[in-house]
VOVOKE-980693 format. One record per residue (C-alpha): residue number from 1; x, y, z. Coordinates in Angstrom, 1 decimal. Example, Ala and Ser with C-alpha at 12.3 -4.5 7.8 and 13.67 -1.06 7.14 Angstrom:
BEGIN
NODE num     px     py     pz
NODE   1   12.3   -4.5    7.8
NODE   2   13.7   -1.1    7.1
//
This chain:
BEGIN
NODE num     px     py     pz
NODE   1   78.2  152.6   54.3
NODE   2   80.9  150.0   55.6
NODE   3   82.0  152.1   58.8
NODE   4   78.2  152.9   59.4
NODE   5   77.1  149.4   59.5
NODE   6   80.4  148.4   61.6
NODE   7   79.4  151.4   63.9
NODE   8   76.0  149.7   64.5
NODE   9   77.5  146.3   65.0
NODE  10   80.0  147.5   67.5
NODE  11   76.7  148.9   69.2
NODE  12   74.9  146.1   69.0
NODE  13   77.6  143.9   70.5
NODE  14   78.4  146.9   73.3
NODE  15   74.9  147.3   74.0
NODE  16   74.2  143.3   74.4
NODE  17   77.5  142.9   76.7
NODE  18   76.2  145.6   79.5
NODE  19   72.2  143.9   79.0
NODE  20   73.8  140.5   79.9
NODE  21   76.3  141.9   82.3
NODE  22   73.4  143.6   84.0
NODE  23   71.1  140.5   83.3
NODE  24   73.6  138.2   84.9
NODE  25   74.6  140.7   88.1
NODE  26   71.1  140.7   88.7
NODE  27   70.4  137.3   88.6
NODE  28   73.3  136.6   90.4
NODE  29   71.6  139.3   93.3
NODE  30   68.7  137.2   93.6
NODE  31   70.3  133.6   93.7
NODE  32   72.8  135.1   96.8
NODE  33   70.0  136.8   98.6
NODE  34   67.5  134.9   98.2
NODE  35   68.4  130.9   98.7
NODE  36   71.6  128.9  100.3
NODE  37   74.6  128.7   98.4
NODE  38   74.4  126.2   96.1
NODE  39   78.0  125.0   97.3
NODE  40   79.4  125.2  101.0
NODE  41   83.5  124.6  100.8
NODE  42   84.9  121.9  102.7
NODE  43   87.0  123.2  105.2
NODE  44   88.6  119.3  105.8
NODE  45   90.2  120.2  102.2
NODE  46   92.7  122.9  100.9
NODE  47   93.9  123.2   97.1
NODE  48   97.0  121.7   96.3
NODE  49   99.1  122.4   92.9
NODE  50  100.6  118.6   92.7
NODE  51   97.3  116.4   93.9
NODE  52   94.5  118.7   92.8
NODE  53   93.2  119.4   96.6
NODE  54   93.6  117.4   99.3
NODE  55   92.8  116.4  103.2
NODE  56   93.9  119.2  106.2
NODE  57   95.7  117.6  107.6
NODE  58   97.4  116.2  105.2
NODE  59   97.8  113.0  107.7
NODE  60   96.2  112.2  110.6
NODE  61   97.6  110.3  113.6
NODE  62   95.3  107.6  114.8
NODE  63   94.5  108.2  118.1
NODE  64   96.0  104.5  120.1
NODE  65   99.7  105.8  118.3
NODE  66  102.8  105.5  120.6
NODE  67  103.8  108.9  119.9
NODE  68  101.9  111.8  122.1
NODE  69  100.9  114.2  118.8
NODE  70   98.1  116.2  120.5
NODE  71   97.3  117.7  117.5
NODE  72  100.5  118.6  116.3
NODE  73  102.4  117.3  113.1
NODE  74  102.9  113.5  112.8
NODE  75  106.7  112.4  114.1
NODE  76  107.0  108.9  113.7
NODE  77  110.5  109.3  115.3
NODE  78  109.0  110.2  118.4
NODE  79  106.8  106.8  118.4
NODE  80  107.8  103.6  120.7
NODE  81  111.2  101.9  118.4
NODE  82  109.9   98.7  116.7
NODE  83  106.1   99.7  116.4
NODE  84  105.1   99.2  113.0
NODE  85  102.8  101.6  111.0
NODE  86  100.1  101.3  108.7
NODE  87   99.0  103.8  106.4
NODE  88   95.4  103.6  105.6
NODE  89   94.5  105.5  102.1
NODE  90   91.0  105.8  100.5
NODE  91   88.4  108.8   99.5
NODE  92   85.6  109.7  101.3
NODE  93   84.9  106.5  102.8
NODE  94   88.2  107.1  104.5
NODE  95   88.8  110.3  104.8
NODE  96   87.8  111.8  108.5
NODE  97   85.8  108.1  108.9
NODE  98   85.9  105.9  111.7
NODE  99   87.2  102.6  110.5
NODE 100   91.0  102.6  110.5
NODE 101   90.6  103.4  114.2
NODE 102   88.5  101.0  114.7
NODE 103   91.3   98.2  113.2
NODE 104   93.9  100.0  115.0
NODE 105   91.7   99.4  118.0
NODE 106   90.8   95.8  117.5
NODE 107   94.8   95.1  117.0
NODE 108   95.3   96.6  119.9
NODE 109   92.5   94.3  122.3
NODE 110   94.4   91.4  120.7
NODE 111   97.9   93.1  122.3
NODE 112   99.2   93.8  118.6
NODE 113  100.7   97.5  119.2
NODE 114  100.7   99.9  115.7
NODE 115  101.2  103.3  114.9
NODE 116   98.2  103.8  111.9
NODE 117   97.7  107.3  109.6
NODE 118   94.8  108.5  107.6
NODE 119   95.4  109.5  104.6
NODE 120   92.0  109.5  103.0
NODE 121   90.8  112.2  100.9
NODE 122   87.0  113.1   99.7
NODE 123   87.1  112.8   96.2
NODE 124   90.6  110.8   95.2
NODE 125   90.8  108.4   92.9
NODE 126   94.3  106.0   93.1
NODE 127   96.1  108.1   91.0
NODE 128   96.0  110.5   93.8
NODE 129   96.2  108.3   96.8
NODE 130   99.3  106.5   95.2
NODE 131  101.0  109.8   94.7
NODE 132  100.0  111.3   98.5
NODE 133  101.0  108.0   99.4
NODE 134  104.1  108.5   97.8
NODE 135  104.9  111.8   99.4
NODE 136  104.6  110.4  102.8
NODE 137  106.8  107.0  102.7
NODE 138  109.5  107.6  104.0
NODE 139  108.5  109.9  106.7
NODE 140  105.4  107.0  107.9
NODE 141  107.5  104.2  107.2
NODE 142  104.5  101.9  107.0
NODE 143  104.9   97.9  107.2
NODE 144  101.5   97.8  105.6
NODE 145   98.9  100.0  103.3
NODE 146   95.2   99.6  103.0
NODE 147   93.2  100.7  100.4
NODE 148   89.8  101.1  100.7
NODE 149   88.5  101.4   97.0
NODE 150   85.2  102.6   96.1
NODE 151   84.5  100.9   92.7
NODE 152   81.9  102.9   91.9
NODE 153   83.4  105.7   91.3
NODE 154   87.3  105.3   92.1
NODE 155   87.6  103.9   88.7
NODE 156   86.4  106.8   86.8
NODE 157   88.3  109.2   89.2
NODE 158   91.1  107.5   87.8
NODE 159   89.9  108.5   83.9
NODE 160   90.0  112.0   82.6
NODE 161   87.9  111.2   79.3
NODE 162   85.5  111.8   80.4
NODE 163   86.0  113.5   83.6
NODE 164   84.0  113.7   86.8
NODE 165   82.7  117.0   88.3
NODE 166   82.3  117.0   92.0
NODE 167   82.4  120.7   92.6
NODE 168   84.6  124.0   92.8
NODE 169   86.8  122.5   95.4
NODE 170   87.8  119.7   93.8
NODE 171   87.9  120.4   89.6
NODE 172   91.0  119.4   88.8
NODE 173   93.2  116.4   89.1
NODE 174   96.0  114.9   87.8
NODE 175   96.1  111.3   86.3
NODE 176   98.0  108.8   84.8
NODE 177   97.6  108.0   81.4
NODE 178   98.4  104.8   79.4
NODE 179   99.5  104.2   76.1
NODE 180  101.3  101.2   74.6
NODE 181  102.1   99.8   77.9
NODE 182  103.8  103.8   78.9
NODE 183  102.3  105.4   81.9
NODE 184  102.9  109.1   82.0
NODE 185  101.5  111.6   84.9
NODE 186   98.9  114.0   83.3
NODE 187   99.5  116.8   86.1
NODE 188   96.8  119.4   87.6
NODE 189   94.9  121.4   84.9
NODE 190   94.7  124.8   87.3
NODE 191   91.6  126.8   86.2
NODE 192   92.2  130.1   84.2
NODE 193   91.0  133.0   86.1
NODE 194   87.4  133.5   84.4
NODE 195   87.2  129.8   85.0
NODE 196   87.6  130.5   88.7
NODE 197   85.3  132.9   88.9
NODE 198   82.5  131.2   87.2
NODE 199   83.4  128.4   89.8
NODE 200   82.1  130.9   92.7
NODE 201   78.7  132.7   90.8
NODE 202   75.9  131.2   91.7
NODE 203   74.6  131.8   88.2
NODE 204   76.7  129.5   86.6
NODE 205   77.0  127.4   89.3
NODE 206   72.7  127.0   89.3
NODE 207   72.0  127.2   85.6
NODE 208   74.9  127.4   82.9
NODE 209   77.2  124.9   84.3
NODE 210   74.3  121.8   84.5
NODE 211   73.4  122.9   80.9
NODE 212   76.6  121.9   79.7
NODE 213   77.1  119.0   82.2
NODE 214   73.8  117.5   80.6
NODE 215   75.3  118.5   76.8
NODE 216   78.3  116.5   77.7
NODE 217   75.9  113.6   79.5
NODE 218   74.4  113.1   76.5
NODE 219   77.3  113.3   74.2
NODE 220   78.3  110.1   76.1
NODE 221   75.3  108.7   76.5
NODE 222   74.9  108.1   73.1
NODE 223   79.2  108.0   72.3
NODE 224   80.7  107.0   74.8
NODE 225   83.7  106.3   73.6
NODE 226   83.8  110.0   71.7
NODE 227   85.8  111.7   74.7
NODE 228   88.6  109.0   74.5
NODE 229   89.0  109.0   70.9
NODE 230   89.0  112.9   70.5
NODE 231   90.8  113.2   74.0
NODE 232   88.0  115.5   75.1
NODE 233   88.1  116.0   78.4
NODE 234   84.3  116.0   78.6
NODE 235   82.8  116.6   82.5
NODE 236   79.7  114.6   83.9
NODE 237   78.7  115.0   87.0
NODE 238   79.8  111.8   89.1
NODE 239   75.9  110.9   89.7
NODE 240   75.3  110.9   86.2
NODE 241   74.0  107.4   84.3
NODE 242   76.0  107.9   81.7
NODE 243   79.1  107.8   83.5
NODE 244   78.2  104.9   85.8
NODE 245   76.5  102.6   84.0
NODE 246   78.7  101.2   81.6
NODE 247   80.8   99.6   84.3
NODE 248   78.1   97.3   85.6
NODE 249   77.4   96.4   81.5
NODE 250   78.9   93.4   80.3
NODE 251   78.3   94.7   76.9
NODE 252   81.0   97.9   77.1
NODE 253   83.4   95.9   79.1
NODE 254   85.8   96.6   76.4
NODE 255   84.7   99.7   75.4
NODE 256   87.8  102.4   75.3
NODE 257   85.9  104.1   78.0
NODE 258   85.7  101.2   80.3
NODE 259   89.2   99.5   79.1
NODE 260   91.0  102.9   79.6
NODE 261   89.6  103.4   83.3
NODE 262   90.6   99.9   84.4
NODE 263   94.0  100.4   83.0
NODE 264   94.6  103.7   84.7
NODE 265   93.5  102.4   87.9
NODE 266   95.7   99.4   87.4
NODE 267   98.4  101.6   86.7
NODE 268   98.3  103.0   89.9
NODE 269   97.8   99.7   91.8
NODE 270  100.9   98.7   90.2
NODE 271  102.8  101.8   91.3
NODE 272  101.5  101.6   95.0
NODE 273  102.4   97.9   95.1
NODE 274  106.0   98.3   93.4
NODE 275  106.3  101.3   96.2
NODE 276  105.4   98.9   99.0
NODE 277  107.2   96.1   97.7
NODE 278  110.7   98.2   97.6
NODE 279  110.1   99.0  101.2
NODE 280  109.0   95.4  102.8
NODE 281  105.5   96.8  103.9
NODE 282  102.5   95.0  102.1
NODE 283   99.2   95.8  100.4
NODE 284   95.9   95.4  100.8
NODE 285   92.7   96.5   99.1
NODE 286   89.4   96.3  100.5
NODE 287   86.9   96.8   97.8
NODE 288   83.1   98.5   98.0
NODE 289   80.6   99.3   96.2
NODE 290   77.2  101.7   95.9
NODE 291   74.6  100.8   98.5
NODE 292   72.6   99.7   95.2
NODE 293   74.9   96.3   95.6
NODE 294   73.7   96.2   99.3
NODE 295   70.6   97.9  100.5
NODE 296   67.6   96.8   98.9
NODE 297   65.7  100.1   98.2
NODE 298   68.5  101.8   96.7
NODE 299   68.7   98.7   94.2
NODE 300   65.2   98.6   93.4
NODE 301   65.6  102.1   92.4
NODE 302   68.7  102.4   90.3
NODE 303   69.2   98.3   89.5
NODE 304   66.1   97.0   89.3
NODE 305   64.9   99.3   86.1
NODE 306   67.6   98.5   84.2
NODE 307   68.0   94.7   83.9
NODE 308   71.4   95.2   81.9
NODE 309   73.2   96.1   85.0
NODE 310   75.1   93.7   86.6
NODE 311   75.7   95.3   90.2
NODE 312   78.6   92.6   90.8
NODE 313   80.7   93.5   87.8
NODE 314   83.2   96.2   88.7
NODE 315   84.5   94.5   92.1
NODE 316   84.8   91.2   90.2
NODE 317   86.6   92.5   87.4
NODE 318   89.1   94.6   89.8
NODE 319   89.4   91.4   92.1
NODE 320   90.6   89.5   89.3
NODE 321   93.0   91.8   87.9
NODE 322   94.3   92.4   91.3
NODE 323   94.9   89.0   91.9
NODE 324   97.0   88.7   88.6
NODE 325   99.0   91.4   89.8
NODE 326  100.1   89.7   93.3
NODE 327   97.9   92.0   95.0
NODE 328   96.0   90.9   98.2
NODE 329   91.9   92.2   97.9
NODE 330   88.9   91.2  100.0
NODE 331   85.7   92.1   98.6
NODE 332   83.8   93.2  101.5
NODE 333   80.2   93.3  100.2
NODE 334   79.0   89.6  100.7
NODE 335   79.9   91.2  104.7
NODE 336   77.9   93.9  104.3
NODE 337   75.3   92.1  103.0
NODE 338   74.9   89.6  106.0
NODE 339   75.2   93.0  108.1
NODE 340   72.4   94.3  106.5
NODE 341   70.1   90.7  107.0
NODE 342   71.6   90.6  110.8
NODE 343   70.1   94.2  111.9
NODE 344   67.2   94.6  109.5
NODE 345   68.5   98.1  108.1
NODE 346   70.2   99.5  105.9
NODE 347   74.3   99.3  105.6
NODE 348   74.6  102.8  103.8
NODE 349   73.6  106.7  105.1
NODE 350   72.3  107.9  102.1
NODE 351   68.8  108.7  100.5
NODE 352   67.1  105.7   98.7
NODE 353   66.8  107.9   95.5
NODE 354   70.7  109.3   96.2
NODE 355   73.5  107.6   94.9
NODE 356   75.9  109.6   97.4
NODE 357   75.7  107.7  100.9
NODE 358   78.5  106.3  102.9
NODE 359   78.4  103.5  104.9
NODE 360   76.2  103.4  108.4
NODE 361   78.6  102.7  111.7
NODE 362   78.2   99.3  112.0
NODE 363   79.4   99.4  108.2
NODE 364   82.6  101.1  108.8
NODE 365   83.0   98.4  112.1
NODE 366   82.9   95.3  109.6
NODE 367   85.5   97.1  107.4
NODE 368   87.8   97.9  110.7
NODE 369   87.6   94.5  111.5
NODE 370   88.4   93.0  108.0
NODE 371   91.7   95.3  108.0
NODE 372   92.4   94.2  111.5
NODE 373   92.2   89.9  110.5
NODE 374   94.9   90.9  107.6
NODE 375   97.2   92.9  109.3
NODE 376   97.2   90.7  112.1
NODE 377   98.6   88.0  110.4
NODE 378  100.9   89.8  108.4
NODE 379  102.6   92.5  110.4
NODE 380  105.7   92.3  112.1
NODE 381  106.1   91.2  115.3
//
């Protein structure tokens, strides 16, 4: 009786296997055939074992730079002797965007001569840029380093617990992670191979994977602290309330969600300013924020509803503990804002329901100049 009723499991469990084999091949068919993947790749980004993923190329030559690159690798050695550089580091805002030209430009109208290098990548969060930044020191030899920081969601970037899901392409990161006053790299998590291939099937991509990323939403919706106490790395898509809105409540400021993804970020801060500091260049950060801070539609939709966000919050807080750390920042936003009054539209490219726009032209223009007033007074001449 035992083996006939373990023959009809085994069945049973045989039998169910192929059905949702052929349930999900199927499905998958349909999703393929039938609509637009739900995920295009980047080609501006390749995968990379020590930062997670990052920019091709890895650096990019601005294009007033003393030394003829023409596309091929950077060579400070061939530059003009006693031009200083400036490394320019940031996400997306940064990353294939038009305002470190724009500074490098401005310098150059007011017959200041640099050699500047993008090293923005879509998606980074300090921990990253400070270890890319890291890797190209002493082949850039910058004199400065400007940070664009995105405060809405470079901080969490910077905090695995819980982590942020952008996409396939850019899953895993590595991170710093402090304890006692310790900092100690968390390195790259690289996907198992059934992880992978869920990661390209439209199936999971369009129907399992957001059922779990709203499971784990509203784990921390309700606990948000749960993830750092269990070191779960739960994922949340970066869009998610859950995952934002804490940081503009003056309620969780000290929650271990909150408190852990300041300390990471100031971690890396640290690191990047120590790094600097050993090699006489200096550091600046220019801080942003959501268009919700700026443009008035996008606030009356995300802000507005929800009177116990205070939109100002996160760039205070990181202005302050920048200062305490001897670290230069300029809070850009109050320039943004008087951009926004001066043309009558709005600073940031995004939807009005969409949390995911970048800034406008003219936006990127006020941040160019901003970089170019600081580095004009404190570069080299």
């Amino acid at each position: 009786m035992a083996y006939a009723f373990l023959k009809r499991t085994l069945a049973i469990a045989v039998s169910g296997t192929l059905a949702l084999a052929l349930a999900w091949g199927a499905a998958e068919a349909f999703f393929r055939f039938g609509y637009p993947p739900t995920y295009v790749p980047d080609t501006g980004l390749a995968p990379d074992g020590y930062l997670g993923w990052n920019s091709v190329p890895a650096v990019t030559p601005l294009p007033l730079n003393s030394a003829p690159h023409k596309g091929a690798p950077y060579d400070r050695q061939s530059g003009a002797p006693g031009i200083p550089a400036v490394a320019f580091v940031g996400d997306s805002f940064t990353d294939r965007k038009p305002w470190p030209d724009e500074a490098q430009r401005l310098l150059t109208d007011r017959g200041i001569a640099v050699d500047g290098f993008n090293l923005g990548v879509s998606g980074y969060g300090t921990t990253q840029e400070f270890l890319k930044l890291e890797q190209h020191f002493k082949d850039l030899t910058p004199q400065a380093v400007v940070v664009l920081f995105f405060a809405w969601n470079d901080l969490r970037d910077n905090y695995p617990y819980p982590e942020l899901f952008y996409g396939p392409q850019r899953a895993s990161r590595p991170y710093f992670l402090v304890s006692h006053g310790d900092v100690a790299l968390a390195p790259v998590r690289w996907s198992s191979w059934l992880q992978s291939r869920l990661l390209q099937s439209e199936v999971y991509l369009r129907v399992v994977n957001p059922s779990l990323r709203k499971v784990d939403a509203a784990i921390v919706r309700r606990w948000s602290d749960l993830p750092s106490s269990l070191g779960w790395r739960a994922k949340v898509y970066y869009e998610e309330d859950a995952g934002w809105h804490p940081f503009y409540r003056n309620d969780q400021a000290d929650t271990a969600y909150v408190r852990g993804a300041y300390e990471t970020t100031l971690a890396a801060f640290r690191k990047m300013r120590d790094l600097a500091r050993s090699n006489g260049a200096r550091l600046l950060v220019i801080g942003i924020d959501n268009a919700f801070t700026v443009d008035a539609d996008v606030q009356g939709h995300f802000i507005t509803p929800h009177p116990e966000l205070d939109m100002s919050l996160p760039l205070k807080r990181i202005g302050s503990l920048l200062e305490a750390e001897g670290i230069d920042f300029i809070d850009v936003q109050p320039e943004l804002v008087q951009l926004g009054r001066e043309t009558g539209k709005p600073v940031y490219d995004g939807p009005r329901d969409g949390l995911a726009g970048h800034l406008q032209p003219e936006g990127y223009q006020v941040i160019g100049s901003i970089a170019a007033r600081w580095l004009a007074e404190r570069l080299p001449r």
